[in-house]
Backbone as numpy.savetxt, mean C-alpha at the origin, in Angstrom:
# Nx Ny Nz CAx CAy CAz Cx Cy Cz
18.31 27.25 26.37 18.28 26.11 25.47 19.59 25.99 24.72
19.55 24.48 24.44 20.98 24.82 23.72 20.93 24.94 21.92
22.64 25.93 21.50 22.59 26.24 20.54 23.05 25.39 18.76
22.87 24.30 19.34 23.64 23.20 18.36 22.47 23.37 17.08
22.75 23.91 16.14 21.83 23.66 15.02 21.56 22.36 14.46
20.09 22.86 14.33 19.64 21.20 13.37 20.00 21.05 11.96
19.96 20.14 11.48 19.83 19.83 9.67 18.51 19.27 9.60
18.01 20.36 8.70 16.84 19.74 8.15 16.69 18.86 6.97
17.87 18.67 6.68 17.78 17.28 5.60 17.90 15.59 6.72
18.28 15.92 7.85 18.53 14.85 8.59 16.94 14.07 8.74
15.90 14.78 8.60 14.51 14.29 8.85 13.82 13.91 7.38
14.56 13.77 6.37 14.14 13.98 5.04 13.99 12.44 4.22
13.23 11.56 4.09 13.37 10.49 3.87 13.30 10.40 2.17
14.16 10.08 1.64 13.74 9.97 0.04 13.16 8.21 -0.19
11.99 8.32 -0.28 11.22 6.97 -0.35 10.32 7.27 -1.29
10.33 7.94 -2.64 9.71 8.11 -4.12 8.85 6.53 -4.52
10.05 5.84 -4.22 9.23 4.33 -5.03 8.95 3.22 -4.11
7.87 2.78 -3.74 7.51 1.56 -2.78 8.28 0.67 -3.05
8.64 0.21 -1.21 9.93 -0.99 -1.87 9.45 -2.17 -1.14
9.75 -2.78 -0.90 8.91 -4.05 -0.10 10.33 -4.62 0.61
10.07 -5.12 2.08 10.39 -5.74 3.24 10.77 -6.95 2.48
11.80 -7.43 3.02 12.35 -8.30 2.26 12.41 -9.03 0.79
12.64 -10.52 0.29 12.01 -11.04 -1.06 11.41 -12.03 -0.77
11.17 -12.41 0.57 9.73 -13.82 1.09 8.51 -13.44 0.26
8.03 -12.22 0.93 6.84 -11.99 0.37 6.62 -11.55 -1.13
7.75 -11.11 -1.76 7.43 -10.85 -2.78 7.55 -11.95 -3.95
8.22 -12.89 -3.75 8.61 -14.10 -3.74 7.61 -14.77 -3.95
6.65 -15.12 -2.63 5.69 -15.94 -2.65 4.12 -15.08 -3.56
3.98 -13.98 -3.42 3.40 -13.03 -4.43 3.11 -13.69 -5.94
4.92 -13.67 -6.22 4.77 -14.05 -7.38 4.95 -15.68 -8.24
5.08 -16.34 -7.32 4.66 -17.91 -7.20 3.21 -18.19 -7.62
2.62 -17.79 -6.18 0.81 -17.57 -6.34 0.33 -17.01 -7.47
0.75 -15.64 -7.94 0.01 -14.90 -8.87 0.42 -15.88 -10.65
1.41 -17.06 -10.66 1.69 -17.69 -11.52 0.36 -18.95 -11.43
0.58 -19.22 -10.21 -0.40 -20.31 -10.04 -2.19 -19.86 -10.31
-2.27 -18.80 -10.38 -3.63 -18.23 -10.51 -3.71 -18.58 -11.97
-3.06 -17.42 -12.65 -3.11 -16.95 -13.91 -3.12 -18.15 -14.59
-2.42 -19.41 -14.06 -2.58 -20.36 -14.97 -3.44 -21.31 -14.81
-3.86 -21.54 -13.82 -5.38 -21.95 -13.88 -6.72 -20.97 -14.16
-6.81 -20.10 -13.93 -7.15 -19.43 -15.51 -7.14 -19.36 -16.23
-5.93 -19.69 -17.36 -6.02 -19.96 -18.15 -6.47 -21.60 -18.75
-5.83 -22.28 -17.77 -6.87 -23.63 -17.61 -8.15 -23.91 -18.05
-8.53 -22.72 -17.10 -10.29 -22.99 -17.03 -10.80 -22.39 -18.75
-10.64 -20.92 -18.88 -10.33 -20.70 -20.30 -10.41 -21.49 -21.09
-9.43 -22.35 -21.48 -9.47 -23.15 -22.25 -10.39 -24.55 -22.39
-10.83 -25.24 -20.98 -11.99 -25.87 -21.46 -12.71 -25.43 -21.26
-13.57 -24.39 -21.03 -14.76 -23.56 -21.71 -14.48 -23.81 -22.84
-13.60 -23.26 -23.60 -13.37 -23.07 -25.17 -13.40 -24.92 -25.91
-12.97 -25.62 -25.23 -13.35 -26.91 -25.20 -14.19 -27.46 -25.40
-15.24 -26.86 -24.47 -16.31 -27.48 -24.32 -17.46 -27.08 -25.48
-17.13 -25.40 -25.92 -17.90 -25.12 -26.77 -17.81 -25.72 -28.06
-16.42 -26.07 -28.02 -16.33 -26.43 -30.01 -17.34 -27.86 -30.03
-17.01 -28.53 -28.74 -17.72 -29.95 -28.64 -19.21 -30.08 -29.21
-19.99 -28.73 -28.33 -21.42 -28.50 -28.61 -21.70 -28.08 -29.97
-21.33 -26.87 -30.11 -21.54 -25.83 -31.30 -20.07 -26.03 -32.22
-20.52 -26.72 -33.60 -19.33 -26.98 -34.64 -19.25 -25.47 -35.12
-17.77 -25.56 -35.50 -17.15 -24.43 -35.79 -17.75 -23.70 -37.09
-18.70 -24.12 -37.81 -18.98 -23.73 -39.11 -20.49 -23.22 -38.83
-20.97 -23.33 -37.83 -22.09 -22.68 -37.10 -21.79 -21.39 -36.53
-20.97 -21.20 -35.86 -20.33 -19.80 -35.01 -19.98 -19.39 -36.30
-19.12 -19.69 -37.09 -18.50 -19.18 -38.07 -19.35 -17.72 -38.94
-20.73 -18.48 -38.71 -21.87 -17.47 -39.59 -21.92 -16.20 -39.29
-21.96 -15.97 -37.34 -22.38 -14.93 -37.06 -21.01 -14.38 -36.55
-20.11 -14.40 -37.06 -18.34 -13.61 -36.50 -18.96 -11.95 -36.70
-19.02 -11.91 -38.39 -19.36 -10.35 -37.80 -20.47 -9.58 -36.62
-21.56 -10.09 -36.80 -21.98 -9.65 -35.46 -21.78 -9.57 -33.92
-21.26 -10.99 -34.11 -20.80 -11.19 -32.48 -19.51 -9.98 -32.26
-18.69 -9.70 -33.49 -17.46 -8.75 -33.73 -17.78 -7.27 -33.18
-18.87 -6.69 -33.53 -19.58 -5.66 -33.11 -19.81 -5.49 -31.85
-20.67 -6.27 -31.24 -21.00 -6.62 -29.69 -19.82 -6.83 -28.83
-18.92 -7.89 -29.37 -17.77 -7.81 -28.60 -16.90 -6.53 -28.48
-16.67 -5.88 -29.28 -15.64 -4.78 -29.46 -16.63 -3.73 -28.54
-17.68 -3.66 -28.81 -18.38 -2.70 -27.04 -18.20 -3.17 -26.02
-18.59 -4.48 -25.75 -17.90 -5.17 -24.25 -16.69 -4.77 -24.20
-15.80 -5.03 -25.43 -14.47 -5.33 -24.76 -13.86 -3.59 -23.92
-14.58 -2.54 -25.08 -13.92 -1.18 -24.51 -14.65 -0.79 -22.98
-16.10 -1.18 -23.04 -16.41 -1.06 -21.54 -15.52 -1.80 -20.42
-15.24 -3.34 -20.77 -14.29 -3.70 -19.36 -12.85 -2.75 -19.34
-12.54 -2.78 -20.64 -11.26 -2.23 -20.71 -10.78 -0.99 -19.59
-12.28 -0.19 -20.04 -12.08 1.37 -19.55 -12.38 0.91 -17.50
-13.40 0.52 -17.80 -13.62 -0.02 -15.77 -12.13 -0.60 -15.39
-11.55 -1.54 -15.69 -10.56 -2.29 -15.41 -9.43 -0.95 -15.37
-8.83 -0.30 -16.30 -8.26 0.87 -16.37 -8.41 2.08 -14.74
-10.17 2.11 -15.08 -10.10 2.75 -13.81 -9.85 2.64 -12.50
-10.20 1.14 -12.42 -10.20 0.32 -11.21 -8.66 0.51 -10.83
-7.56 0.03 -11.97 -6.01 -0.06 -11.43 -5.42 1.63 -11.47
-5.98 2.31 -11.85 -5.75 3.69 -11.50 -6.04 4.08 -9.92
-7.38 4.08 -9.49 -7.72 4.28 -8.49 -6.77 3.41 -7.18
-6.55 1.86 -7.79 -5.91 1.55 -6.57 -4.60 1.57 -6.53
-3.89 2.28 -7.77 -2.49 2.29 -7.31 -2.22 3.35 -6.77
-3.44 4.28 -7.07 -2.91 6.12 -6.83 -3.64 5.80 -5.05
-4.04 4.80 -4.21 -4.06 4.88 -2.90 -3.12 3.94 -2.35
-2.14 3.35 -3.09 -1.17 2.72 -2.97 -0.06 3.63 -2.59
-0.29 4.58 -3.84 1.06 5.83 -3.84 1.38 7.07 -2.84
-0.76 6.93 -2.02 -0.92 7.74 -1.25 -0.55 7.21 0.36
-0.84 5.96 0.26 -0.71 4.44 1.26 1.16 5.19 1.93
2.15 4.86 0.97 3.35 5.05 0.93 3.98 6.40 1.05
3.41 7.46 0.65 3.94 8.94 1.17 3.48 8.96 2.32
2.34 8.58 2.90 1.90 8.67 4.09 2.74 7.96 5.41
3.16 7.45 4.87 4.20 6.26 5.94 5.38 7.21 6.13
5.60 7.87 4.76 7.19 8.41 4.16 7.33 9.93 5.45
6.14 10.60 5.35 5.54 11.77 6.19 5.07 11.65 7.72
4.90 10.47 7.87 5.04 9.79 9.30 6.53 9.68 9.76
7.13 9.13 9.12 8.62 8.86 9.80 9.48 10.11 9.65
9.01 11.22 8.32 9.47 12.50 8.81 9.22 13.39 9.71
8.20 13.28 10.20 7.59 14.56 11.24 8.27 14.07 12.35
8.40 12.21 12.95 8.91 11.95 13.90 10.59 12.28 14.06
11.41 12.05 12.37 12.74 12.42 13.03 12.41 13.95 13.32
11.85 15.02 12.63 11.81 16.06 13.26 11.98 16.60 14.61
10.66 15.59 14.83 10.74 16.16 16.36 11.76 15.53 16.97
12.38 14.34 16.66 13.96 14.40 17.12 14.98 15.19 17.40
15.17 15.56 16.34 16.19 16.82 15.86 15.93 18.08 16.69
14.18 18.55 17.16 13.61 19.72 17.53 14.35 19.16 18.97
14.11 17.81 19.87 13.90 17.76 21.07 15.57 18.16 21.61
16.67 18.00 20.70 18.07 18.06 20.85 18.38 19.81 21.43
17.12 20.13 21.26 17.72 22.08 21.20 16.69 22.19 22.84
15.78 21.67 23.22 15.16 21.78 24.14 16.21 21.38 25.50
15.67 22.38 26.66 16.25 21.70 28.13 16.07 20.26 28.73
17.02 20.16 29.51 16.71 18.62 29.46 16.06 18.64 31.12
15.74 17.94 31.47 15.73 16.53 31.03 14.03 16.36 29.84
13.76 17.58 29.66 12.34 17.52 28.59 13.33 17.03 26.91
14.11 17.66 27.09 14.65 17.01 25.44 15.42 15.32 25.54
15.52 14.93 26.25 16.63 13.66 26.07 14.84 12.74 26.43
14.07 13.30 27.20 12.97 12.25 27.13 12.02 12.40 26.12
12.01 13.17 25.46 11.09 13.46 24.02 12.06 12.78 22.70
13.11 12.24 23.45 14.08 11.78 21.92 13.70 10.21 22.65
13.73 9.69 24.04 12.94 8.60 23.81 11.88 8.25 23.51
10.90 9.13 23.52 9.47 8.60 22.94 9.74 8.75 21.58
10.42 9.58 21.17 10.27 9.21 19.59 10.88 7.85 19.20
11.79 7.71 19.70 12.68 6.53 19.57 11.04 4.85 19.88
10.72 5.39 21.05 9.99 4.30 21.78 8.83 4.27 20.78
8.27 5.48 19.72 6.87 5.34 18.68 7.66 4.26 17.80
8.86 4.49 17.27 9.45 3.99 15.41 9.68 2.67 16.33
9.98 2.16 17.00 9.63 0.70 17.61 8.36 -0.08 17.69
7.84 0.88 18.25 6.53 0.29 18.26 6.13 0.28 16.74
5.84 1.21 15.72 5.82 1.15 14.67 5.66 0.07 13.91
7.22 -0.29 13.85 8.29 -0.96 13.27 7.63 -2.45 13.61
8.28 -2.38 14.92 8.19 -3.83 15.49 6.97 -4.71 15.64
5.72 -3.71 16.35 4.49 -4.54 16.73 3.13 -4.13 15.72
3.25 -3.04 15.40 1.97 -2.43 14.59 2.24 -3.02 13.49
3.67 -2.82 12.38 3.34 -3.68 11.06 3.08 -4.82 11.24
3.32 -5.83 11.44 2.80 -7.19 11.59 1.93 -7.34 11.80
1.02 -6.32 12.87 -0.65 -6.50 12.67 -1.48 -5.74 11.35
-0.55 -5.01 10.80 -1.40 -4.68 9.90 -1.04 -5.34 8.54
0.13 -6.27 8.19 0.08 -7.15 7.40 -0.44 -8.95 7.57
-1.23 -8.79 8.87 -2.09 -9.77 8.83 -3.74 -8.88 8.66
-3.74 -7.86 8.55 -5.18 -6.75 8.33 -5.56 -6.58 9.79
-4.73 -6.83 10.73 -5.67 -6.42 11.75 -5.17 -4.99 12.17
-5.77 -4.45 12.71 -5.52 -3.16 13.33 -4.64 -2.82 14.25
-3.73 -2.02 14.38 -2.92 -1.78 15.90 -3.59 -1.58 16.94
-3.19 -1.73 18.35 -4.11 -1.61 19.51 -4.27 -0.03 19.72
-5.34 0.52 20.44 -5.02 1.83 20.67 -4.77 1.90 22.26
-4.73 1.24 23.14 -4.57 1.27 24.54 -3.23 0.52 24.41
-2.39 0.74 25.57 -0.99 -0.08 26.03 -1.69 -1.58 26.54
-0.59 -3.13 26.26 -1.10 -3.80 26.91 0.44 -4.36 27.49
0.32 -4.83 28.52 1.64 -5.26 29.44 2.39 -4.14 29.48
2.28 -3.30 29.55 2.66 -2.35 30.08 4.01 -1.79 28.61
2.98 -1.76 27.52 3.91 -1.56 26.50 3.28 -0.47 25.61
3.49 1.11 25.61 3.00 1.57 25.24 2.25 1.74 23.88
0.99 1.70 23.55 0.38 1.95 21.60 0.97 3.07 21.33
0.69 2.97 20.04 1.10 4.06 19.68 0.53 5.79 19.36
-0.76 5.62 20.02 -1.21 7.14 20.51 -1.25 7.10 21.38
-0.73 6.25 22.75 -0.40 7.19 23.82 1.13 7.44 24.02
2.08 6.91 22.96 3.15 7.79 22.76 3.06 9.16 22.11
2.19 9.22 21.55 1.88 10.53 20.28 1.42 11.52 21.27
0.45 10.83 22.41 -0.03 11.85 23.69 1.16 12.02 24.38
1.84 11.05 24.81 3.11 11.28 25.97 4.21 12.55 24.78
4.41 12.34 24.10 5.34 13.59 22.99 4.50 14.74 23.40
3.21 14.81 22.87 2.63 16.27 23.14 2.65 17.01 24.76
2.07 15.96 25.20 2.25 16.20 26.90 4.00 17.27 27.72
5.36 16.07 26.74 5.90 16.42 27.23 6.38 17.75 26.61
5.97 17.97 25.09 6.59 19.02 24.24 5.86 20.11 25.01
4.34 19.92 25.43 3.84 21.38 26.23 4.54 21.69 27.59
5.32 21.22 28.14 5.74 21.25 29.27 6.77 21.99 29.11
7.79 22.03 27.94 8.51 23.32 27.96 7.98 24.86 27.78
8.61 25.38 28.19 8.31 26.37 28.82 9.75 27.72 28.11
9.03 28.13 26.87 10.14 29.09 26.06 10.18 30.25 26.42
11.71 31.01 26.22 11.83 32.17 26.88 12.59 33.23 26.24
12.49 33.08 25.24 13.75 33.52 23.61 12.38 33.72 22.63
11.99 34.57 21.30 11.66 34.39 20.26 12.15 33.44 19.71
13.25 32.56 19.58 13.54 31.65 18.97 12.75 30.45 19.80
12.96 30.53 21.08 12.20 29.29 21.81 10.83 29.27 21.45
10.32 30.32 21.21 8.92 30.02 21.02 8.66 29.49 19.82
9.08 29.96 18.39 9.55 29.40 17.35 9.61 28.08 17.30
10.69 27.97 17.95 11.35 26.30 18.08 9.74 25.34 18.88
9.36 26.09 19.82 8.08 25.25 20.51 6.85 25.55 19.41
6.81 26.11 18.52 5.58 26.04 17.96 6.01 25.17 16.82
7.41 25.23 16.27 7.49 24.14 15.02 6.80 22.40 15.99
7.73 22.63 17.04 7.69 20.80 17.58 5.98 20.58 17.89
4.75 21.35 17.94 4.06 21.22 17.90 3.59 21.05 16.53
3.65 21.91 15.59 3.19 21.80 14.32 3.47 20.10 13.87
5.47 20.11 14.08 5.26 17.97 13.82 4.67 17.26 14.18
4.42 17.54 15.85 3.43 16.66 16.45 2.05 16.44 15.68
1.22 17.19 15.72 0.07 17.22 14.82 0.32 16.52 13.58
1.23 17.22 12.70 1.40 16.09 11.43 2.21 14.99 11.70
2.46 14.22 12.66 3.01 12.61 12.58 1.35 12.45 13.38
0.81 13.19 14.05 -0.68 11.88 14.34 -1.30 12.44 13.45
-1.78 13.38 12.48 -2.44 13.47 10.98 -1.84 12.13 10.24
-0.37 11.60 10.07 0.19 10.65 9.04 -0.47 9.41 9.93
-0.22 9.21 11.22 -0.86 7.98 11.85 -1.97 7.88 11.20
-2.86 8.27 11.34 -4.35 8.28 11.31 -4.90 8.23 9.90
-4.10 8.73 8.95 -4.37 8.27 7.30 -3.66 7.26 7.19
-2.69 6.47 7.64 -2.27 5.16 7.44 -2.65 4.22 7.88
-3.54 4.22 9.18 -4.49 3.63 9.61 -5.57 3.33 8.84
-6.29 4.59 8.36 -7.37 4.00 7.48 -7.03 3.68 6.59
-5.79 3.98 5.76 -5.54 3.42 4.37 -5.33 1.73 4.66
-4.89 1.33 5.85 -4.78 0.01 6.25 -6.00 -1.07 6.08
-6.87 -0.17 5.97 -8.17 -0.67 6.28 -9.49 -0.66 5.18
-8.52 0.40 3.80 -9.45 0.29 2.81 -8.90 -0.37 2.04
-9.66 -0.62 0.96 -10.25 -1.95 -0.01 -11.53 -1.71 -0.98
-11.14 -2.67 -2.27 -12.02 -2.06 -3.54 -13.82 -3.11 -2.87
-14.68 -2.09 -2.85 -16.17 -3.20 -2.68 -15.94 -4.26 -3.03
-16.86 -5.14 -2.66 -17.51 -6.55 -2.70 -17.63 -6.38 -4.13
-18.85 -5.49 -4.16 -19.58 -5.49 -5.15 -18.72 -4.96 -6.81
-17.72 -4.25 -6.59 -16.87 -3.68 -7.27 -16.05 -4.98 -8.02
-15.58 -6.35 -6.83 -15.06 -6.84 -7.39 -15.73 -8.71 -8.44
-17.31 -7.95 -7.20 -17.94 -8.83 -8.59 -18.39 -8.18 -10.04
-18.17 -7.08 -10.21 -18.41 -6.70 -11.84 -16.93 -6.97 -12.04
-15.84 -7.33 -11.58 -14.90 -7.06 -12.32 -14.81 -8.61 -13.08
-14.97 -9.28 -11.91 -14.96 -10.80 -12.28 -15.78 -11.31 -13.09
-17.26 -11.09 -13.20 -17.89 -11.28 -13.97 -17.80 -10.72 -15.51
-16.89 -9.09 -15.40 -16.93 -8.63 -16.64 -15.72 -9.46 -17.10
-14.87 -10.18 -16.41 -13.90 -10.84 -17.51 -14.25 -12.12 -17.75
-14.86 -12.93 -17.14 -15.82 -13.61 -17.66 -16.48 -13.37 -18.85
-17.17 -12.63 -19.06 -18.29 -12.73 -20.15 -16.83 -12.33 -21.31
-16.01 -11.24 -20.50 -15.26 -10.93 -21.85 -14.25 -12.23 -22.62
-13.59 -13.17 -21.64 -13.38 -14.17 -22.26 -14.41 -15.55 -22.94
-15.51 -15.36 -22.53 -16.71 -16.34 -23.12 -17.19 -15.62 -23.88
-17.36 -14.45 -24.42 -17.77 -13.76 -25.58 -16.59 -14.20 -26.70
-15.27 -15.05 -26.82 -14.95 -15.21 -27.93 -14.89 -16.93 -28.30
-15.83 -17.41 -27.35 -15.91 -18.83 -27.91 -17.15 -19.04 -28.91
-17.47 -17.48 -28.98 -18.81 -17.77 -30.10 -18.30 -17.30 -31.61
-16.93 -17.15 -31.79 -16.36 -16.96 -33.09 -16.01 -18.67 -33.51
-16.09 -18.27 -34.86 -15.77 -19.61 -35.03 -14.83 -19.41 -36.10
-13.83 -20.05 -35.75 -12.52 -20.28 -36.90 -11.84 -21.37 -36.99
-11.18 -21.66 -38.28 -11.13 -22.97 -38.79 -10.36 -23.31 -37.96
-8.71 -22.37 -37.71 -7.78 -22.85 -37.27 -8.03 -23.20 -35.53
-8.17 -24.05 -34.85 -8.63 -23.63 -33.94 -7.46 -23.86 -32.88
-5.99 -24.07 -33.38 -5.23 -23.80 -32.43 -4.63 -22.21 -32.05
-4.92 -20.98 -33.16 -5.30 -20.07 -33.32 -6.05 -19.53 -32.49
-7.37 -20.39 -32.34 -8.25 -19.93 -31.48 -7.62 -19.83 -30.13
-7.40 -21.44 -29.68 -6.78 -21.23 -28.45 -6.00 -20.35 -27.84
-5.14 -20.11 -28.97 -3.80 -18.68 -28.85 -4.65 -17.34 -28.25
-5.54 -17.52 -28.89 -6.25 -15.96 -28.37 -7.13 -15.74 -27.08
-7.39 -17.15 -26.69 -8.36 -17.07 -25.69 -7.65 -17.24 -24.47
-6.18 -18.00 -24.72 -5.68 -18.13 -23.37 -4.63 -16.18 -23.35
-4.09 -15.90 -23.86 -3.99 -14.74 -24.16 -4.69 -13.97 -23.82
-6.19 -13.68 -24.10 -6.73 -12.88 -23.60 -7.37 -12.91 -21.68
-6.88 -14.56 -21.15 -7.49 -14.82 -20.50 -6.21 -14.68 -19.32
-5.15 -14.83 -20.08 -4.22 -14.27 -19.16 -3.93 -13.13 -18.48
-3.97 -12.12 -19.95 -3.61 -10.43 -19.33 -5.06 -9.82 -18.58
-6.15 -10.37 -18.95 -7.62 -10.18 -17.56 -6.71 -11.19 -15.98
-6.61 -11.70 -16.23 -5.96 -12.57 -15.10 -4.79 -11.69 -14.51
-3.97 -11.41 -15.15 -2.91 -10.82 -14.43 -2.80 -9.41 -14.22
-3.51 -8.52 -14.82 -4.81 -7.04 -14.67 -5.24 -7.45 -13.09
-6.34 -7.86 -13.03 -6.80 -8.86 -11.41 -6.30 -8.94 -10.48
-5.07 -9.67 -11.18 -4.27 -10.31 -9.57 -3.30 -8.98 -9.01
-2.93 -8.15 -10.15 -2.47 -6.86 -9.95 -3.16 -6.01 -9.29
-4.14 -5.76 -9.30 -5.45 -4.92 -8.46 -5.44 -5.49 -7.09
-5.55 -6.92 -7.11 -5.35 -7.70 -6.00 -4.26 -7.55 -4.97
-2.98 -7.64 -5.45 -1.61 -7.23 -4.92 -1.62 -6.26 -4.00
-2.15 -5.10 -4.81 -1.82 -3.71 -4.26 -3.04 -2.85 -3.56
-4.28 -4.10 -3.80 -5.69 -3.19 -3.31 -5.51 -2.73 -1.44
-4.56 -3.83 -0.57 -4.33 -3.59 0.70 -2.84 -3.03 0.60
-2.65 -1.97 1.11 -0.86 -1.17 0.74 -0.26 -2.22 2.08
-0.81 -2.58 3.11 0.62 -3.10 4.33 0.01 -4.56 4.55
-1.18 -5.11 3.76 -1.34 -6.70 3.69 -1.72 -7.46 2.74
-1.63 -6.93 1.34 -1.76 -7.41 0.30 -0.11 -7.99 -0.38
0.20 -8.59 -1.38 1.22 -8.94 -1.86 2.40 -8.15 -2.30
1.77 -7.02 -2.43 2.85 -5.73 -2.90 2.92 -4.79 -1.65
2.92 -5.07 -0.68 2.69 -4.34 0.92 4.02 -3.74 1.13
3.53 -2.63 1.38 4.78 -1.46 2.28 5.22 -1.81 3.21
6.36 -2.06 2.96 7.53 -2.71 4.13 7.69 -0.99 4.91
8.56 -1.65 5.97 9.01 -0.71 7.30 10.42 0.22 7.02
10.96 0.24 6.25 12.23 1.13 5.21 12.32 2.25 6.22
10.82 3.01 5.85 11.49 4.56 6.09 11.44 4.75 7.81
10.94 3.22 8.68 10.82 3.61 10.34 12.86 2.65 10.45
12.72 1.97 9.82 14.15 1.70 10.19 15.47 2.23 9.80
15.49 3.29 8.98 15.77 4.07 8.68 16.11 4.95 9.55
15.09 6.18 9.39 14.93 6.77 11.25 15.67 5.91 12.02
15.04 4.64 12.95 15.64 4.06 13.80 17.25 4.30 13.62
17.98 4.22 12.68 19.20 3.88 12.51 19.59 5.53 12.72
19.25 6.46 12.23 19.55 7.99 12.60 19.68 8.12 14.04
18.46 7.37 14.44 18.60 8.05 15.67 19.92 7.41 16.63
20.55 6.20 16.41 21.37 5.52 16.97 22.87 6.10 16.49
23.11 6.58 14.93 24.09 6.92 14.77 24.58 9.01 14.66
23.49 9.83 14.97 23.51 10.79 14.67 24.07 11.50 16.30
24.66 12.68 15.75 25.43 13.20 16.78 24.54 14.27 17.55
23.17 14.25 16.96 22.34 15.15 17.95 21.37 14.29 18.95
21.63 12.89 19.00 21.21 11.87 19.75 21.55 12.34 21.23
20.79 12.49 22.04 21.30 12.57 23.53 20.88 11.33 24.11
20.52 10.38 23.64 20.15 9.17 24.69 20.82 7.95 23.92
């Protein structure tokens, strides 16, 4: 085998903070999430409209302190759900994105591993890696930022991407080590193998999860009641009033659309772009342990 040492920083992707694929989508993200919030606040406000119409302000006025009581428990119950809710989905957002980050490392690995192997087993294990971060890149994100799934069979004769993950293993068992170091070297390129289809296979399902149905009708309903629980105060000033209701009806609104954004990591509005496979891609084209 040959003796050219690897760098193991060459497989090392520093991708800490989700970045997003161009500014179209993030762009149009935040267009929409304007156009929400403010018809929300729209609506907000004639509710609040509609109530002063029915019920005069010197009627509500009576019961402020009580309704004050009741509200301030609603308000810490949505508070704390809503809290949990954007906890939970950013920390599978954060998990969404290392997972991608740990996918495109195990694959330059086995790059770097296939450069020390005999050939013709190493120059064709640096094309399948090459031939997965394409496929990747090119055909799988786009289906999974429309939510659909990647294929798992080849079609036109274009390989998916686990039967490249099979064709890597296939060909990595086929060497045949004859050094303590070779064996070494053949048990690391197995160990990557396993963890780039472990990273496939949690990015897959992370592709595919999402907060309940049912999850996101308490959320909606709890900001509901929490913004219609303050049209039963009654105060003189009532442009005051307004101040507070579209205010409060905003940051529930934009809480929401934030949960919303990020509840799908590769087809929601805040979606994990392809960085750390084009990246790779570009290693593998400019690096001097490239044999193909």
């Amino acid at each position: 085998m040959q003796a050219s040492p690897v760098c193991p920083l060459d497989g090392v992707l520093s991708l800490r903070q989700p970045r997003y694929e161009g500014g179209g989508p993030l762009l149009l993200t935040v267009v929409y999430g304007v156009l929400v919030i403010g018809l929300i606040c729209l609506l907000a406000l004639a509710g609040l409209e509609l109530v002063q119409r029915l019920v005069p302000a010197g009627s509500r006025q009576q019961h402020n302190d009580v309704a004050g009581f009741i509200y301030a428990a609603l308000g810490v119950i949505y508070a704390v759900l809503l809290a949990l809710v954007v906890i939970a989905v950013w920390e599978g957002y954060r998990a969404a994105s290392e997972t991608v980050e740990q996918e495109a490392n195990a694959l330059a690995e086995i790059f770097w591993l296939a450069h020390r192997f005999p050939e013709p087993e190493g120059s064709h294990l640096q094309e399948l890696a090459r031939s997965y971060a394409e496929e990747v890149s090119h055909n799988e994100w786009p289906l999974m930022e429309q939510g659909q799934a990647p294929l798992m069979t080849q079609t036109q004769g274009i390989p998916a991407g686990w039967t490249l993950i099979d064709d890597i293993r296939a060909n990595l068992q086929e060497v045949e080590p004859r050094t303590p170091a070779d064996e070494q070297l053949y048990a690391e390129g197995l160990d990557q193998v396993q963890r780039l289809a472990d990273a496939r296979r949690m990015r897959l399902v992370a592709a595919e999860e999402g907060i309940p149905g049912v999850l996101w009708a308490v959320l909606i309903f709890g900001g509901m009641a929490a913004v219609g629980f303050t049209y039963l105060f009654g105060l003189e000033n009532t442009w005051a009033h307004r101040l507070m209701v579209v205010t409060l009806a905003a940051v529930i609104g934009l809480v929401l659309f934030t949960i919303g954004a990020i509840e799908h990591p590769f087809s929601g509005g805040a979606r994990i772009g392809t960085e750390a496979f084009n990246l790779v891609l570009e290693r593998f084209e400019t690096s001097k342990l490239s044999d193909i």
